[in-house]
C-alpha positions in Angstrom: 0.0 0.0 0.0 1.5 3.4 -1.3 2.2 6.2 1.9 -0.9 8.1 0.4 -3.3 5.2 0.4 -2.6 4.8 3.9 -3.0 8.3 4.9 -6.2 8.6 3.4 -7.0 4.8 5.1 -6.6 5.7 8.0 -8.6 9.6 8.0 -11.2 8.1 6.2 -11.4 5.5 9.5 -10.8 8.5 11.8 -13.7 10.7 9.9 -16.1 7.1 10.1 -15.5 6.7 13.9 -16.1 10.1 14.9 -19.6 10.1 13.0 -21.3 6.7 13.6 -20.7 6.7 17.2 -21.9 7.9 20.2 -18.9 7.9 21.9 -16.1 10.4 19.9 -12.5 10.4 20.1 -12.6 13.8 20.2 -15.1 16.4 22.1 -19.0 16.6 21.0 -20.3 19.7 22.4 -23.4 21.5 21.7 -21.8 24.9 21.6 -21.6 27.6 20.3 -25.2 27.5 19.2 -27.7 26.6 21.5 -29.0 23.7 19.5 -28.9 20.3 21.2 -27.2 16.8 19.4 -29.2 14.1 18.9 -26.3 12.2 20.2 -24.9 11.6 23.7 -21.2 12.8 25.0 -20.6 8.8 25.7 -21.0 6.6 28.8 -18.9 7.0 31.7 -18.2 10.7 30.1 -19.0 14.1 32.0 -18.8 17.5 29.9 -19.3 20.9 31.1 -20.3 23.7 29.1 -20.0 27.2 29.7 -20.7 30.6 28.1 -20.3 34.2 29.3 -21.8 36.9 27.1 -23.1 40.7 27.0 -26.6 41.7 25.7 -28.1 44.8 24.2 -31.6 45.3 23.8 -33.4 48.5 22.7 -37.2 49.0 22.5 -38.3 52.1 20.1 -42.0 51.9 19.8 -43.9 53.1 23.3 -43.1 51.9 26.0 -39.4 52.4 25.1 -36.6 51.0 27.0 -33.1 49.7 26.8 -31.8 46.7 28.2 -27.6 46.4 28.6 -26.3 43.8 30.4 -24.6 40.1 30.5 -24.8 36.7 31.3 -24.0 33.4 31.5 -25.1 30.4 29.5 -23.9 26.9 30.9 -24.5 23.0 30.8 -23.3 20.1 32.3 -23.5 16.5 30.7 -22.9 12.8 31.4 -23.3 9.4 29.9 -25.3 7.2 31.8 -25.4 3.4 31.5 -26.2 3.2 28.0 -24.3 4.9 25.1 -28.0 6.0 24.0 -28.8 7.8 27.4 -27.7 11.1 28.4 -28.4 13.3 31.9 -27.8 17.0 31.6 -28.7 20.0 33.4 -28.6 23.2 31.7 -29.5 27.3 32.5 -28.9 30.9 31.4 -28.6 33.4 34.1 -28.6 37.3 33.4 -28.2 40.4 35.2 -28.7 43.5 33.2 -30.1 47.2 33.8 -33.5 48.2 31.7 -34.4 51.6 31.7 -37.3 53.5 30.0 -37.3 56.4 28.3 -39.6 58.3 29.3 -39.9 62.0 30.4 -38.9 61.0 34.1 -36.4 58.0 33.2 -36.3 55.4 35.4 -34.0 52.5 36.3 -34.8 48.5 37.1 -31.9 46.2 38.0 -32.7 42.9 37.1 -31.0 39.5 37.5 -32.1 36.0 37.8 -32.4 33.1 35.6 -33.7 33.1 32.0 -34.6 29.5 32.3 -33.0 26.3 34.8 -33.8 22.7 33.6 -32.8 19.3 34.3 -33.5 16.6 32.0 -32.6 13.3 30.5 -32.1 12.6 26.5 -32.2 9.3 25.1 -31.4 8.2 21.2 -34.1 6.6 20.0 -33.1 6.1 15.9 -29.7 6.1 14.7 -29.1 5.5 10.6 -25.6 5.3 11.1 -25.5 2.4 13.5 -24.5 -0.3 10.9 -21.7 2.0 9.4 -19.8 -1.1 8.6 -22.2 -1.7 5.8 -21.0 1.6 4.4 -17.3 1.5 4.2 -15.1 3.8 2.9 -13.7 4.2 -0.7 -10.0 3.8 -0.2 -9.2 4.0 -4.0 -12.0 7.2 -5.0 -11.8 10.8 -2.7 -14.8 11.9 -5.1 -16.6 9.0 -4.2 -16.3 9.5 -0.4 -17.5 12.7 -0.6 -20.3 12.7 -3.1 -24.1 13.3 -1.9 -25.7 9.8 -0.4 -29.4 9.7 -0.2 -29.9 7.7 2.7 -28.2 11.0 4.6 -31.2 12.3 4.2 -32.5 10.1 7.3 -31.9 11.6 10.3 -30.8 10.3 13.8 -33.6 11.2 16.2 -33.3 11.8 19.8 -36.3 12.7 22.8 -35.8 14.6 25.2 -38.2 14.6 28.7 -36.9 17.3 31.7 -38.2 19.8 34.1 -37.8 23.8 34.0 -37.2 25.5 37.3 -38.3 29.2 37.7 -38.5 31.1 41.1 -40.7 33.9 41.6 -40.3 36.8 41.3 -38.9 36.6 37.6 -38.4 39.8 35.8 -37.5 37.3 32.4 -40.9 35.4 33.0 -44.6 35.7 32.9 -46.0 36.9 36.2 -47.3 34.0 38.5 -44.9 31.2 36.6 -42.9 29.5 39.7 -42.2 26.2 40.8 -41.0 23.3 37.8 -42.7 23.3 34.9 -42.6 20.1 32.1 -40.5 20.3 29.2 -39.8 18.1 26.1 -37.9 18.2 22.7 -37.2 16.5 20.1 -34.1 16.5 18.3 -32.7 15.1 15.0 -29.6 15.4 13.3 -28.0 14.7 9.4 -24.4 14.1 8.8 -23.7 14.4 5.2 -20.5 13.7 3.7 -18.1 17.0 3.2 -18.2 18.1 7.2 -21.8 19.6 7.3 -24.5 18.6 10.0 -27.4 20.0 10.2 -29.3 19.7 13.8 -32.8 20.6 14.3 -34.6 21.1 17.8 -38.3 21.3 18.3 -39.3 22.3 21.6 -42.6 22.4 23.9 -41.4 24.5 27.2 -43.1 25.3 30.3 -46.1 22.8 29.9 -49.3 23.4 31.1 -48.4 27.4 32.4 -49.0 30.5 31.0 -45.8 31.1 29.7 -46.3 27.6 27.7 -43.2 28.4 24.7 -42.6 26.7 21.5 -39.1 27.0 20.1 -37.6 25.5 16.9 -33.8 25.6 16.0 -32.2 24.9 12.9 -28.4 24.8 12.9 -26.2 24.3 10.2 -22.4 23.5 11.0 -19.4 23.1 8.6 -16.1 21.7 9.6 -12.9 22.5 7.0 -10.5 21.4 9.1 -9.7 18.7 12.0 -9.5 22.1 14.2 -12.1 24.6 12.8 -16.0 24.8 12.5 -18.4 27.5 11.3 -22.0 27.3 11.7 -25.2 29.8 11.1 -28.3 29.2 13.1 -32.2 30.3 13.8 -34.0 30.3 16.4 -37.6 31.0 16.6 -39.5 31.4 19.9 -43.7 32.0 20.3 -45.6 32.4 23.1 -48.1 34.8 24.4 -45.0 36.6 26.9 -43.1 36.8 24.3 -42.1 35.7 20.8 -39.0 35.8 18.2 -36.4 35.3 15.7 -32.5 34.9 16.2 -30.1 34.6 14.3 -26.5 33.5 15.0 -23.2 33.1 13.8 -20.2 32.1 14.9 -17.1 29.4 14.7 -15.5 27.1 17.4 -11.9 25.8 17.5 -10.9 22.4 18.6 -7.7 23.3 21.0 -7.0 19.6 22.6 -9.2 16.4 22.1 -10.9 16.9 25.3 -10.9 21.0 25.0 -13.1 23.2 22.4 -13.4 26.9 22.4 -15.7 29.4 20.9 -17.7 32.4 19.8 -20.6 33.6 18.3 -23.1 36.9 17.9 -27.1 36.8 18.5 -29.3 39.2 16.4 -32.9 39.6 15.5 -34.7 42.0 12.9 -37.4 43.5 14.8 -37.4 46.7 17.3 -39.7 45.2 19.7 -37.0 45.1 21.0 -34.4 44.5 18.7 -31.5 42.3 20.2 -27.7 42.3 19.9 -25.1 39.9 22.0 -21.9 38.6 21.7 -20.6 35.1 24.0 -17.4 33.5 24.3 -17.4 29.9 25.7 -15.4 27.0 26.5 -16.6 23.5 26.6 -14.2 20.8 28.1 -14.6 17.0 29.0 -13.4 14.5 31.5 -13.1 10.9 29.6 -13.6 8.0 31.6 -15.3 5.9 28.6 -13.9 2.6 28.0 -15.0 0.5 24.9 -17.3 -2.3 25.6 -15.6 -6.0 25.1 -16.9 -8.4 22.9 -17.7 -11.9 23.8 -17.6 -13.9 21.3 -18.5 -17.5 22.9 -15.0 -18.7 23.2 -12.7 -18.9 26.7 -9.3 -19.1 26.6 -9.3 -22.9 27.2 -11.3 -23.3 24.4 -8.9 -21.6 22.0 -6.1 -24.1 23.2 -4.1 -21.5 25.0 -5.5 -17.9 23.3 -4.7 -19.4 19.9 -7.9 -19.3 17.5 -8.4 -22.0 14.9 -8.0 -19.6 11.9 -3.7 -18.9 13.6 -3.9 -22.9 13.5 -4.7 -23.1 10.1 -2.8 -20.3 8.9 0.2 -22.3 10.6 0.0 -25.4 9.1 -0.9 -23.4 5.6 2.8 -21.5 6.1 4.4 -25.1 6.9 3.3 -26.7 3.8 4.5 -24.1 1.9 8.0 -24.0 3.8 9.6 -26.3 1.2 8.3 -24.0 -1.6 10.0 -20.4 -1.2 8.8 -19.1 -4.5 5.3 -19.6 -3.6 6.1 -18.0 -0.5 7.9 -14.9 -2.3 4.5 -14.6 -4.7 2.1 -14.2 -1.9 4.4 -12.1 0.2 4.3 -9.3 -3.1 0.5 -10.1 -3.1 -0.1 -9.0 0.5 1.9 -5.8 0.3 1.9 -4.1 -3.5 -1.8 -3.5 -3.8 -1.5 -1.3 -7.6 -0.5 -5.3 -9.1 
């Protein structure tokens, strides 16, 4: 096999590994969008995600007001039992200064938390579970890369948690306290060139008066091992309030456990219109070990840990000890794969 074949052997194994597992070599984080995975950090895997960020909102139609301030968006996630099941716990909490405009201006500190949940996400379809029926092309980099129709099936995950809110809120409908069900659903396309596209639908608050649905479509390119760029929306409607963000942003992979980012929130409206800008980090402690394989067989069975197949292969190679030209054929077989 040439030095280039095996180059692109082995990325093309690195690139397979990385997206038909739940478990990936290197970190899976849901920033710098707010999106969620359909996929699971891993078993035996805890992530933390966090997010500092300033905000700017200005109202122009009565009643006018401004709103500058900053906050913090974070997450923490582990793998729990099965590579499918994921526990998570996840908030935004902001502290800002509104004031009106008015002919006697007036001043409201705020702080408290946009929204608190704890939930649990499980993976209930995955299309790329069988990726060994799909191998790679070692001999074709156009063929590898090239549009596949069944990409256009989605992994699906569901999500089931609980939102928190304490009262008084000023960043929630008055009267809303207490825990509150929430559930989403989230689905997720890898197709081949490093693009994944994630979207989120989301029912929030159940059963209150501040009952929100949110959708989020993300779309996320990566052009290198280290860099990834990605454009989102994210629309928001309930009777408190309702919405359209847009983001932007990129994230850079510094270690394989270590991921670093940034991204800038904007809407088109004036009611209020919305500007932010966040800086995050997402890092991971790794304690996920592969799952071993039984295959049926003990050791006593093999005769000593040697399979039938080495037996075979050993009296094959002692038959053909008296014959070194058939030996010198099959060795230049083995290795020079152009012939």
């Amino acid at each position: 096999m040439t030095p280039i074949k095996s180059k692109l052997f082995f990325l093309l194994c690195l690139v397979t590994t990385q997206a038909f597992c739940q478990y990936t070599d290197v970190i899976n984080s849901n920033r710098p969008g707010v999106s969620r995975s359909a996929f699971s950090v891993g078993t035996n895997v805890a992530q933390l995600e966090i997010g500092p960020y300033s905000v700017k909102e200005e109202r122009t139609p009565a009643a006018a007001y401004e709103v500058s301030g900053f906050g913090v968006d974070f997450a923490a996630r582990y793998g729990l039992l099965f590579e499918e099941l994921e526990l998570n716990i996840e908030g935004t909490y902001q502290n800002d200064t509104k004031t009106f405009a008015s002919n006697f201006s007036s001043d409201e500190d705020r702080g408290n938390f946009k929204f608190l949940a704890i939930g649990a996400k499980y993976l209930v379809y995955d299309p790329y579970k069988n990726a060994e029926e799909d191998k790679p092309n070692l001999y074709s980099w156009k063929a590898n890369r090239q549009f596949k129709w069944k990409t256009l099936i989605p992994a699906v995950s569901v999500y089931l948690g609980a939102n928190y809110d304490t009262k008084p809120n000023p960043y929630t409908y008055s009267g809303i306290e207490g825990f509150s069900p929430k559930v989403m659903i989230a689905t997720q396309n890898n197709f081949s060139g490093g693009w994944v596209f994630v979207m989120n639908l989301i029912k929030d608050r159940i059963g209150t008066e501040q009952s929100d649905f949110q959708y989020i479509l993300t779309l996320t390119h990566s052009f290198s091992p280290k860099w990834v760029v990605f454009g989102e929306t994210q629309g928001i409607h309930s009777d408190f309030y309702a919405d359209n963000l847009f983001r932007f942003g990129g994230a850079y992979l510094l270690s394989k456990n270590f991921q670093l980012d940034t991204a800038a929130t904007f809407n088109t409206k004036d009611t209020p219109s919305v500007f932010g800008v966040n800086f995050g980090a997402s890092y991971r402690l790794d304690f996920h070990k592969d799952k071993e394989i039984d295959n049926g067989t003990s050791a006593d069975d093999q005769g000593g840990f040697q399979l039938p197949e080495a037996k075979g292969k050993k009296k094959k190679k002692n038959k053909e000890a008296d014959n070194p030209e058939k030996i010198n054929k099959r060795k230049k077989k083995d290795v020079d794969f152009d012939d």
